[in-house]
C-alpha positions, 0 to 999 in steps of 0.5 A: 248453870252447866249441863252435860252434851252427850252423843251415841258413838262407835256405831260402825261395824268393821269398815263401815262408819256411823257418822262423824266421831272425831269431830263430836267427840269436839264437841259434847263432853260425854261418849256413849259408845256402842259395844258390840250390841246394835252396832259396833266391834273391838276395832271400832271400840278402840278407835273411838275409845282412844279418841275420847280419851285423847280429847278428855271426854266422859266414857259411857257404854251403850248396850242394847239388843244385839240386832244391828240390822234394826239398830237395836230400836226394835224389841226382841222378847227376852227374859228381864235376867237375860236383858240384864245379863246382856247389858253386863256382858257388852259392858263388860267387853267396853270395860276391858277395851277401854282399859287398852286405851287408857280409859275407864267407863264411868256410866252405862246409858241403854241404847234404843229400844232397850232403853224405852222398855226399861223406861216403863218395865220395872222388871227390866229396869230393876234386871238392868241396874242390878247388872250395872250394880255388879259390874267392877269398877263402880259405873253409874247409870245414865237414864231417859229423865222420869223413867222407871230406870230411875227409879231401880238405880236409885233403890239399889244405891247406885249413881244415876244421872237423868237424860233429856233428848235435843234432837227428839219430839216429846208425848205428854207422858214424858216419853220420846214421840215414836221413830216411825212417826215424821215429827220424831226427830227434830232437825232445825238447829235454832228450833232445837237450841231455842227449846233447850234453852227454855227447858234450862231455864223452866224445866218444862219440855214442850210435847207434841200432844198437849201442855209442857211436861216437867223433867229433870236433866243433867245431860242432853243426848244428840245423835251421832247418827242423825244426819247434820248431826254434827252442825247441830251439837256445834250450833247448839254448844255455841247457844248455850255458852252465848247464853251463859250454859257451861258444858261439863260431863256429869261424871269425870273422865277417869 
């Protein structure tokens, strides 16, 4: 059995710094890296991209709101069009900065809120893959697992991978349990690898309101900016190979 590790880099801005990319980018092997949307800036890009491409690590770009006060986890009223547009022009940014460090994006994977509104709106869903659909180069799409962003990748033909959160709570209907709520956010490194464990082994995730939902997952996302976040991607890298897991990035590098 094998499964992708994911974490959300590049989430500086000039010289302030987001968690520790370096030693994630040892870890996981796939970036999702802001791209001058909620956090991030050409300087930054590079950096982070050039660490990932030292380490042969899958590059995906990571556009949302471009509110870097909220961190892009809250909505700003947008036309779907100019939601799509938007993921296409921080993409796009990504792509020409990657070309610098020898890289390429192989994936787009929405940040925050803009991810959750694609989740359950199909016209933002069908805007955002339509935008990824046009940019050059052929990237996929990475998704939370069993949303409507699924579904609009899928019906235009488009490669999309399903995404599954370690570090998240779950509500029955399959969607991550609110920021703003004190069991969110998962911290416990051995509740966390325990779960996933489960979950590869049944495909059901434990929610906080009621029986397992059924989900499909070709990678696992872990937070960059979750504090001990980097223990807990190393703890749960060591479980899952202990346990038989290979680690493997669902597209390849370049």
């Amino acid at each position: 059995m094998g499964i992708d590790l994911n974490s959300d880099l590049g989430e500086g801005f000039g010289p302030w710094r987001m968690g520790d990319d370096a030693a994630m980018l040892d870890i996981v092997s796939s970036a999702n890296i802001a791209c001058g949307g909620h956090a991030g800036d050409p300087d930054t890009m590079l950096e982070t991209l050039r660490l990932a491409v030292a380490r042969g690590v899958t590059i995906g770009a990571h556009p949302g709101y471009a509110d870097p006060l909220g961190f892009g986890r809250r909505i700003i009223p947008m036309a779907a069009e100019s939601i799509g547009a938007m993921v296409a022009a921080q993409t796009g940014a990504l792509q020409g900065v990657a070309a610098l460090a020898g890289g390429r994006v192989a994936y787009v994977k929405p940040h925050g809120a803009t991810a959750n509104l694609a989740a359950d709106d199909d016209d933002v869903a069908q805007a955002i893959a339509r935008a990824v659909a046009a940019l050059p180069g052929g990237p996929g799409l990475l998704a939370i697992s069993g949303t409507a962003l699924e579904i609009a990748a899928r019906r235009l033909g488009i490669p999309v991978w399903s995404e599954i959160f370690a570090d998240r709570a779950y509500l029955a209907n399959g969607r991550l349990v609110p920021r703003n709520r004190p069991d969110a956010v998962l911290h416990d490194p051995d509740a966390v690898a325990d779960r996933l464990l489960r979950f590869l082994e049944t495909g059901l995730m434990p929610v906080v309101d009621g029986p397992p939902v059924a989900l499909a997952a070709q990678s696992v996302c872990i937070h960059g900016d979750t504090p001990g976040a980097v223990r807990m991607a190393a703890q749960l890298r060591q479980r899952l190979e202990q346990d038989g897991v290979s680690i493997a990035p669902f597209a390849a590098p370049a």
